[in-house]
Residue frames relative to the residue before (quaternion, step in Angstrom):
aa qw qx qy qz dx dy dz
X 1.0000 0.0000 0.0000 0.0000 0.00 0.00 0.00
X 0.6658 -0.5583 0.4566 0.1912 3.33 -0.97 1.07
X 0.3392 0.8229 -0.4527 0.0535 3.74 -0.55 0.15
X 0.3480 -0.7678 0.5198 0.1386 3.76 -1.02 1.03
X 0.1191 -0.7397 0.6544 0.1017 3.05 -1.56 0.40
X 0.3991 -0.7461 0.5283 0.0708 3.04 -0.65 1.98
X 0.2274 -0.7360 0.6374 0.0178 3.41 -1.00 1.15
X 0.8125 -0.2175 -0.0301 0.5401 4.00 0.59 0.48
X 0.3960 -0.6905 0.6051 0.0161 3.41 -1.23 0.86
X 0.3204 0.6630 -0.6716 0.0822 3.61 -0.64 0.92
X 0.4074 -0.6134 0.6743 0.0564 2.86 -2.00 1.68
X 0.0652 -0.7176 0.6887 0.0806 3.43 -1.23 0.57
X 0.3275 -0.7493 0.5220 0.2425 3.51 -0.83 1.09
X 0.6781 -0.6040 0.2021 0.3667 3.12 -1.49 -0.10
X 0.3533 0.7138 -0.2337 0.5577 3.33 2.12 0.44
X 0.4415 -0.7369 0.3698 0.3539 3.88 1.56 -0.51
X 0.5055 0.5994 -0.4642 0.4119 3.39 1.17 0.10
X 0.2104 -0.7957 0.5604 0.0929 2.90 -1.26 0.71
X 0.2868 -0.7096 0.6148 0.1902 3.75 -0.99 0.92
X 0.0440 -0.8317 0.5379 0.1304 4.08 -0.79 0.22
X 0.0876 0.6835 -0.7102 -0.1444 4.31 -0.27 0.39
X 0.2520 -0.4927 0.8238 0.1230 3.24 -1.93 0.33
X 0.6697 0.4436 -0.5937 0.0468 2.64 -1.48 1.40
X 0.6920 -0.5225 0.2043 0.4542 3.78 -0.70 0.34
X 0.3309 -0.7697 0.5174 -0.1742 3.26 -0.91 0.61
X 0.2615 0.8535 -0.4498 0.0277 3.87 0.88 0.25
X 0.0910 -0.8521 0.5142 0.0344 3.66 0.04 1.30
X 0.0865 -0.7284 0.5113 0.4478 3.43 -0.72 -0.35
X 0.6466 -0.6047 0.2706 0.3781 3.77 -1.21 1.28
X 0.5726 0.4799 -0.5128 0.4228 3.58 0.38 0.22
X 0.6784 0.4585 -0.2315 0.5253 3.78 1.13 -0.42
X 0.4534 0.6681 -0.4811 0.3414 3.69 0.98 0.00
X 0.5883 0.4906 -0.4432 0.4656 4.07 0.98 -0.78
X 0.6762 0.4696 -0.4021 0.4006 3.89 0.49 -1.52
X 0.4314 0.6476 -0.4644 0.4228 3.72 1.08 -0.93
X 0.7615 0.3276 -0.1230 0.5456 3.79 -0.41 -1.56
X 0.6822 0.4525 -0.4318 0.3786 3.29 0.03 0.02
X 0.5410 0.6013 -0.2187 0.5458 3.19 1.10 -1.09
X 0.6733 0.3796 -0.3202 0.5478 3.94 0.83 -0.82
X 0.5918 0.5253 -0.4218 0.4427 3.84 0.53 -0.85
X 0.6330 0.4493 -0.4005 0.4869 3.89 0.83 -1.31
X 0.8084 0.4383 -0.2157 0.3284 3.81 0.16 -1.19
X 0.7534 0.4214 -0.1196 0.4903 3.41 1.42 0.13
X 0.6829 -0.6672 0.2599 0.1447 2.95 -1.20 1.23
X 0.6701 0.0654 0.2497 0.6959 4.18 0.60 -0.12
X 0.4285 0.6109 -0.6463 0.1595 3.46 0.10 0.06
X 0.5396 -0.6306 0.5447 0.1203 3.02 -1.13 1.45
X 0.4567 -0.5047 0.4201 0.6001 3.60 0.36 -1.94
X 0.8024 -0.4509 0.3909 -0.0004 2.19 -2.23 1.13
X 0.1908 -0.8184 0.5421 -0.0059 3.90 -1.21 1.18
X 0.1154 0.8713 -0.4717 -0.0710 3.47 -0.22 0.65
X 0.1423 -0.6685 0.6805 0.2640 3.80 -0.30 0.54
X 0.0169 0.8621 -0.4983 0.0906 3.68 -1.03 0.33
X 0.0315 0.8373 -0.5426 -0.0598 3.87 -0.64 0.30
X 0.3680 -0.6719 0.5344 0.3572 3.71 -0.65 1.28
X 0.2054 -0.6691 0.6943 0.1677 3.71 -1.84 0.53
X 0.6812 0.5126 -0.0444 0.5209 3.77 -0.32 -0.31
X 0.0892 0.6314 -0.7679 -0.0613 3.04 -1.44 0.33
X 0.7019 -0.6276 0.2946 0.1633 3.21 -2.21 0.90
């Protein structure tokens, strides 16, 4: 299975600010929606969702 590794995360609310964390993250890509979701549930206004990201692997 195929899988990324997210290298920073910025949320923008629904106000345009934006919140950024750097750090790794190794998901596999079938788990990247439950991921963001999981930020929409845990977060205030979240507008939408940034991923910087690099595939590892192949399926």
């Amino acid at each position: 299975m195929s899988e990324i590794v997210i290298t920073k995360i910025t949320v923008v609310d629904a106000d345009g600010q934006r919140t950024s964390h750097s750090r790794r993250y190794v998901l596999s890509k079938s788990d990247l929606e439950e991921y963001r979701e999981s930020i929409v549930q845990n977060g205030n206004d979240v507008d939408h969702i940034l991923f910087v990201y690099e595939e590892v692997g192949d399926d």
